[in-house]
C-alpha positions as CSV (number, residue, x, y, z in Angstrom):
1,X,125.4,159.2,141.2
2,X,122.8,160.0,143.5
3,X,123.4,163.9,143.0
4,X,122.9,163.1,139.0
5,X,119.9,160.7,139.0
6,X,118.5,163.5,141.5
7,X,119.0,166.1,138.3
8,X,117.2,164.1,136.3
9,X,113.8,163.3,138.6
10,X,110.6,165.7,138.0
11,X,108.0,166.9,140.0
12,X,105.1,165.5,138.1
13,X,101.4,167.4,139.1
14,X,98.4,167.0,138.4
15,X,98.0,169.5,135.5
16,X,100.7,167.8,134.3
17,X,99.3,164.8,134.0
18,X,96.0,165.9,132.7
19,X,98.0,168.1,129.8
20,X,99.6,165.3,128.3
21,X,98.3,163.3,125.8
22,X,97.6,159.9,126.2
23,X,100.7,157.2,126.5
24,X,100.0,155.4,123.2
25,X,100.0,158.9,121.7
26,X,103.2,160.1,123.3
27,X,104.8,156.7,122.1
28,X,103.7,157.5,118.7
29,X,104.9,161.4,118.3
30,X,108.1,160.5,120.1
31,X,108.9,158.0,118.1
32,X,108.4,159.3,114.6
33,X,108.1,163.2,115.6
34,X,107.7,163.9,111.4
35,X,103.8,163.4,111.7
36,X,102.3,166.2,111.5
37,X,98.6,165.9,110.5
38,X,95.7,164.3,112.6
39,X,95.5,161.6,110.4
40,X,99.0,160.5,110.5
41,X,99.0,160.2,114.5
42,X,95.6,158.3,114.2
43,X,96.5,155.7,111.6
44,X,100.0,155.3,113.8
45,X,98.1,155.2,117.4
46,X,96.2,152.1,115.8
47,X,99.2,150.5,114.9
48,X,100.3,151.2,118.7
49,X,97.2,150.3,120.5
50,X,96.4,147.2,118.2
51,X,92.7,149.5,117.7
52,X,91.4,151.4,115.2
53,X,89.4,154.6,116.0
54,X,86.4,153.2,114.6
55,X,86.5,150.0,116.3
56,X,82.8,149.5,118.2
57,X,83.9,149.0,121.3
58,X,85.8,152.6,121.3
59,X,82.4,154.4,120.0
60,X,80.7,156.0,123.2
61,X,76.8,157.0,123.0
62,X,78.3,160.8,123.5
63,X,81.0,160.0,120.4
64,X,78.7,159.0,118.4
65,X,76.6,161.6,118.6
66,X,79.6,164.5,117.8
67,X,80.5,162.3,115.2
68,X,76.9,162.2,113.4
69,X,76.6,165.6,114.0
70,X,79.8,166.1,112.5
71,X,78.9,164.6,109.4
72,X,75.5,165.6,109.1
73,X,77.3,169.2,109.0
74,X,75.5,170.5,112.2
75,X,75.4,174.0,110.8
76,X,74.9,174.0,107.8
77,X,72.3,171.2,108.2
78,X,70.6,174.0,111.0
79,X,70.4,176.5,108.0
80,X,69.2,174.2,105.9
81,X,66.0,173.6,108.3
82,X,65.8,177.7,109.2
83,X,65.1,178.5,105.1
84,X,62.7,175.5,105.6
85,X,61.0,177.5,108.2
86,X,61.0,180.1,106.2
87,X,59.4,178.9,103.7
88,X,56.5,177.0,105.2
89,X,55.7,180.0,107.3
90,X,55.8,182.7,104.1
91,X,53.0,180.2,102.7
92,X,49.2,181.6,102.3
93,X,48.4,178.8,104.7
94,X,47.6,178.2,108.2
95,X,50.6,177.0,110.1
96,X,50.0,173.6,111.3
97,X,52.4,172.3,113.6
98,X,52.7,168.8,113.5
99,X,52.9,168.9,109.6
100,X,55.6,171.9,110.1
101,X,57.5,169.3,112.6
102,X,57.9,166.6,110.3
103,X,58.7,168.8,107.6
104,X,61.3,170.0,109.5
105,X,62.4,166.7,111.0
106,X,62.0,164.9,107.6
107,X,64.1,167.9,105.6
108,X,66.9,167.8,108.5
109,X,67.6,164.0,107.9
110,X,66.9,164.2,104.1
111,X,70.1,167.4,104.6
112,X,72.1,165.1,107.0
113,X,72.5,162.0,104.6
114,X,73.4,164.9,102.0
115,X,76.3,165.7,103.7
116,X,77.3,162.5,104.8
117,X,77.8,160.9,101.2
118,X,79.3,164.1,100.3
119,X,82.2,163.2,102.5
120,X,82.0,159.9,101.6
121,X,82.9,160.4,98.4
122,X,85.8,163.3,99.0
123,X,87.8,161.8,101.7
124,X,90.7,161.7,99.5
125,X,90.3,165.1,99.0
126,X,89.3,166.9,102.1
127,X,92.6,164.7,103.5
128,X,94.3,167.6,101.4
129,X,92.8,170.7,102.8
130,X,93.5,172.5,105.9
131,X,89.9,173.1,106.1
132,X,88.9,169.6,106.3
133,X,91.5,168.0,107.2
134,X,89.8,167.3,110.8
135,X,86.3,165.5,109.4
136,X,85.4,162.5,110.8
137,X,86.3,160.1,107.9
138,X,89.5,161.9,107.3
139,X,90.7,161.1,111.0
140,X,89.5,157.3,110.8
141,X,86.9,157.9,113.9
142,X,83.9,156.2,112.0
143,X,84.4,153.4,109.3
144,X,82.9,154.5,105.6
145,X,80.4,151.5,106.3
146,X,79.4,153.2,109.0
147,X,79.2,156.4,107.5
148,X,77.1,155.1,104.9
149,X,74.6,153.2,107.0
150,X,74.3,156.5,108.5
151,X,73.2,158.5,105.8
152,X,71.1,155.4,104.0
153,X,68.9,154.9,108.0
154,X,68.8,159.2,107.8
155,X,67.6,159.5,104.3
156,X,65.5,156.9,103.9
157,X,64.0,157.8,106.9
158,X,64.0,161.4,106.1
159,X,61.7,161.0,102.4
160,X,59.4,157.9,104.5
161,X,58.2,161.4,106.7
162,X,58.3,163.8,104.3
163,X,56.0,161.8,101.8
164,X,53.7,160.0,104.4
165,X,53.5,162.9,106.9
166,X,53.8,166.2,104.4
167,X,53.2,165.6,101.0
168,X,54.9,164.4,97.3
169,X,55.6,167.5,96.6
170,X,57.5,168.3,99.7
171,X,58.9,164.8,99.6
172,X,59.9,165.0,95.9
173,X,61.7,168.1,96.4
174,X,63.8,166.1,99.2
175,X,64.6,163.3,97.0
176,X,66.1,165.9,93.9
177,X,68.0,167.7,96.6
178,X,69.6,164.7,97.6
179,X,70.2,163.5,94.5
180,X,71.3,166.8,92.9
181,X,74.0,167.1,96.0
182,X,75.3,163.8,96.3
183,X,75.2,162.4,92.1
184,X,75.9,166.3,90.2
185,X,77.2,168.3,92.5
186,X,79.7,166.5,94.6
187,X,81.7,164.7,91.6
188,X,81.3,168.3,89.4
189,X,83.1,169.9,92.0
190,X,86.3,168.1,90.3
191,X,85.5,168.4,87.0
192,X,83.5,172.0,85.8
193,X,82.9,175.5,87.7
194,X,79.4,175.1,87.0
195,X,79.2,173.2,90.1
196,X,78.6,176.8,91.9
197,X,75.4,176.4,89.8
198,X,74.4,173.5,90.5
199,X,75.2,174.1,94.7
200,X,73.5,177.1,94.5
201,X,69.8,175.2,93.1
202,X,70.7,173.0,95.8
203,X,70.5,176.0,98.5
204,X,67.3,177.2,96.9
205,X,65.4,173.9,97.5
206,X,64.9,174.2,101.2
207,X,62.2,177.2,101.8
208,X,60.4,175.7,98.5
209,X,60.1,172.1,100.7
210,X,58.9,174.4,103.1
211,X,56.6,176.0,101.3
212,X,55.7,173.4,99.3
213,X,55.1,170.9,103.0
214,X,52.3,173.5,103.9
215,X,50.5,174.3,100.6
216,X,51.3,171.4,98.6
217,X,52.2,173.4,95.7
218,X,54.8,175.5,94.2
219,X,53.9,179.4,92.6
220,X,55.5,182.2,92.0
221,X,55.7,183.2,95.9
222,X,58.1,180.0,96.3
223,X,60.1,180.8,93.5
224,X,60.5,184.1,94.6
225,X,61.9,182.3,98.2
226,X,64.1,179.8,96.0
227,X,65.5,182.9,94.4
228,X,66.6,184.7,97.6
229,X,68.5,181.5,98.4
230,X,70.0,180.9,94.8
231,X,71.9,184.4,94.6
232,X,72.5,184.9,98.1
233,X,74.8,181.6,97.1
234,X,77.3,183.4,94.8
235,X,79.0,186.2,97.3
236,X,78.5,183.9,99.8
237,X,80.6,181.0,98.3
238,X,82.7,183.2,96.2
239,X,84.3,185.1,99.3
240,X,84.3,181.8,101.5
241,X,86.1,180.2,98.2
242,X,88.5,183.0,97.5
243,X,90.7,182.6,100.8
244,X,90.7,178.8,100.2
245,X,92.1,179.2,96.7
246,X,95.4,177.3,97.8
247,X,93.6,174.4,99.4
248,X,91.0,173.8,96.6
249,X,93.8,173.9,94.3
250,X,95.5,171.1,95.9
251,X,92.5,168.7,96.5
252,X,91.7,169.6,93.1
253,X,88.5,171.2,92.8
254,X,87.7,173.3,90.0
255,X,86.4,176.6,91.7
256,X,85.6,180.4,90.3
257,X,88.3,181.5,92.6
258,X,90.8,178.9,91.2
259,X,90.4,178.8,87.7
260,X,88.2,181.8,87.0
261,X,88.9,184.3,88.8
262,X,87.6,187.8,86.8
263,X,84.0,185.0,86.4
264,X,84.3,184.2,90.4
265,X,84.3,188.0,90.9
266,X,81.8,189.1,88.3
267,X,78.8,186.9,89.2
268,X,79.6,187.8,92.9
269,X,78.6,191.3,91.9
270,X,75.8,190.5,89.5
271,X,74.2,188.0,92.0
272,X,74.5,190.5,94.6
273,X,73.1,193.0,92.3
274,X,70.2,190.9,91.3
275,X,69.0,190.2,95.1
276,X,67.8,193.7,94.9
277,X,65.2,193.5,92.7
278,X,64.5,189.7,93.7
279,X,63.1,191.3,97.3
280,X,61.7,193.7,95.4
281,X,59.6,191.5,93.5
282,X,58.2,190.0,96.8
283,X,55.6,193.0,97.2
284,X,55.0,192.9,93.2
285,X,54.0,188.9,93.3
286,X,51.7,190.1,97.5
287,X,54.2,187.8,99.2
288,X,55.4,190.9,101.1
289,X,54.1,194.4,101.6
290,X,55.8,197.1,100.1
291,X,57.5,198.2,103.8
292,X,59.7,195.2,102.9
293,X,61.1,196.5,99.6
294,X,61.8,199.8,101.6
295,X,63.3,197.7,104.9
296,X,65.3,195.3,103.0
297,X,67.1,198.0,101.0
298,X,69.8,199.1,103.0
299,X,70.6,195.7,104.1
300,X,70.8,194.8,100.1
301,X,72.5,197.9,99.3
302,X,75.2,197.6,102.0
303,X,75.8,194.5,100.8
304,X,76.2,194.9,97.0
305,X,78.5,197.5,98.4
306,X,80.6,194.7,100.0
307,X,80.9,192.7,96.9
308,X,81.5,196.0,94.7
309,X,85.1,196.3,96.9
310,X,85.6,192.5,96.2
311,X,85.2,193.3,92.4
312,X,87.5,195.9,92.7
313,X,89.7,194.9,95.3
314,X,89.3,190.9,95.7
315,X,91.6,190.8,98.7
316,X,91.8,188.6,101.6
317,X,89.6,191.5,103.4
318,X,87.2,192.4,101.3
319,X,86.6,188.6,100.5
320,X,86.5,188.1,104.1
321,X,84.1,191.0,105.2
322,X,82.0,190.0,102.1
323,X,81.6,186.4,103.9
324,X,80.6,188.1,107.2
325,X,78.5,190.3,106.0
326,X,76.7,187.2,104.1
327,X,76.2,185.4,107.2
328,X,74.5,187.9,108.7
329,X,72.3,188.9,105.3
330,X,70.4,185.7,104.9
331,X,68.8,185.6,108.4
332,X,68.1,189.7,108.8
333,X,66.3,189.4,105.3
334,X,64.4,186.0,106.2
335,X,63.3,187.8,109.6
336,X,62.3,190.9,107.2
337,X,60.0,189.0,105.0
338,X,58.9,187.4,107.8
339,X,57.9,190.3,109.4
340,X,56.0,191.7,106.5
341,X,54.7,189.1,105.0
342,X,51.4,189.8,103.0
343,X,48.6,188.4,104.9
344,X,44.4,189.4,104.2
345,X,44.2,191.7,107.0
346,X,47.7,193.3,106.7
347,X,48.2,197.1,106.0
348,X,50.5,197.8,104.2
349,X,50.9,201.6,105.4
350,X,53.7,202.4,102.6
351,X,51.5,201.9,100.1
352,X,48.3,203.3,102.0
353,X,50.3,206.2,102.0
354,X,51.7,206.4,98.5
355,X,48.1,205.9,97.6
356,X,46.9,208.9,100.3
357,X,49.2,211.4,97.8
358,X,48.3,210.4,94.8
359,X,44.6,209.5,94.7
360,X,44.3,208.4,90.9
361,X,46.2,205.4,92.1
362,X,43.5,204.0,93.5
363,X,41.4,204.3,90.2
364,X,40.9,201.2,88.3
């Protein structure tokens, strides 16, 4: 008996230990080893423990910060407020900083309570996808209450600073792109493909906030911003959606990629297309010199080249290197504009030089 018990006794170390998973966790997947999503083990681990996730006394000052950052969509939230920069530094203003801090502060809340209703509202749904399967309210770690109180402090917070320590303008252009995300975007995504529309305005309100927090007015320079913004939306949410085509299909969202797909690929190339003579426009409007038209051409072209193979192709690679290639568009062309942006004193030595060969140019 001795010899057998002996078989059965393990050396237990200390990496051991620290690999396993809790007790009340073990107890739960070894009992019912069928669960296979987070949310299954979490809703079961409550039952174990007698505490749910989102109980108070379980929330640390460290988890609730992952967990706000989490829904305020860290990310995209941090592109949100870099096309924000953007904009208020491509203004024909003089940069002042404490207004350019609250308007970034103010737009970063303002995007953060965006997100968090957005999940709000599609727990049932991102519970269905791989891809968000893992959110916050999906695994039970905060209670919607919570959630909500969140993004109510965050927003209201976020218009208080943008009105009182911007300007209307600025702030009004927070409140519509809080209420076009969270009222006509979110519950379109289940109902009509012209959500992409609508996401994409959504995306082009940012570097007009900006703009908008250091002039105080909107003209054709802004517009010319919101455009970048608007069509860079289409090839980059197209390729993102067309890998995803099984998830959104079960959560049941009606996407391009979905139940379009010869539209999802066709404004992918058209938008990418039209970004072309968007930047080209800068230099037209004296947003940009002219070196920017020339600079931002390859980028552009390499790019419409991209979403020319998803057109033809519309693979899981060229779908894929599409979305890449997007993610590192948006920034290279922001830093471009930046770089050249049209100021009193700037020389503009393409067109000094255009100018140097053909004198009658210069002849009004």
């Amino acid at each position: 008996m001795r010899a057998a018990a002996s078989k059965n006794l393990e050396v237990v170390t200390i990496e051991d230990v620290t690999k396993k998973p809790p007790l009340v966790v073990r107890t739960v997947l070894q009992s019912n080893p069928a669960l296979e999503t987070n949310q299954d083990v979490v809703h079961s681990v409550a039952k174990v423990s007698g505490k749910s996730p989102s109980d108070p006394a379980l929330l640390t000052p460290s988890k609730l910060t992952n967990h706000y950052s989490s829904l305020a969509k860290f990310r995209l939230t941090g592109l949100v407020v870099c096309s924000a920069v953007t904009g208020y530094a491509m203004a024909p203003m003089p940069t002042d900083l404490t207004t350019l801090g609250l308007c970034l502060l103010g737009t970063a809340l303002t995007s953060a309570s965006a997100n968090t209703i957005n999940q709000f509202f599609e727990v049932p749904f991102d519970s269905q996808m791989a891809r968000t399967s893992n959110r916050v309210l999906v695994r039970g770690l905060l209670s919607p209450l919570h959630a909500v109180s969140f993004a109510a402090v965050s927003g209201t917070t976020g218009l208080i600073i943008l009105n009182y320590g911007v300007n209307g303008v600025c702030a009004s252009l927070g409140a519509l792109t809080l209420a076009l995300y969270t009222l006509i975007y979110t519950p379109m995504k289940r109902s009509s493909i012209a959500n992409t529309w609508v996401g994409s305005i959504v995306g082009a309100l940012p570097p007009l906030m900006g703009y908008a927090g250091c002039t105080g007015y909107l003209d054709a320079g802004a517009m010319v911003l919101g455009g970048v913004l608007y069509a860079w939306q289409f090839p980059h949410f197209n390729a993102l959606s067309w890998n995803l085509r099984s998830d959104y299909s079960r959560a049941g969202y009606r996407m391009m990629a979905v139940t379009n797909p010869d539209l999802c690929r066709r404004t992918t190339l058209r938008h990418t297309a039209a970004l072309i003579g968007i930047c080209t426009t800068a230099p037209v409007i004296g947003l940009t010199t002219w070196t920017f038209a020339l600079d931002s051409l390859p980028i552009n072209m390499y790019f419409l080249y991209l979403a020319w193979r998803f057109y033809r192709h519309s693979d899981s690679s060229s779908s894929r290197k599409l979305f890449r290639m997007s993610l590192a568009h948006l920034p290279i062309i922001m830093i471009l504009m930046l770089v050249h942006k049209k100021s009193e004193d700037s020389e503009d030595w393409l067109l000094k030089t255009v100018r140097g060969l053909y004198p009658s140019l210069t002849q009004s």
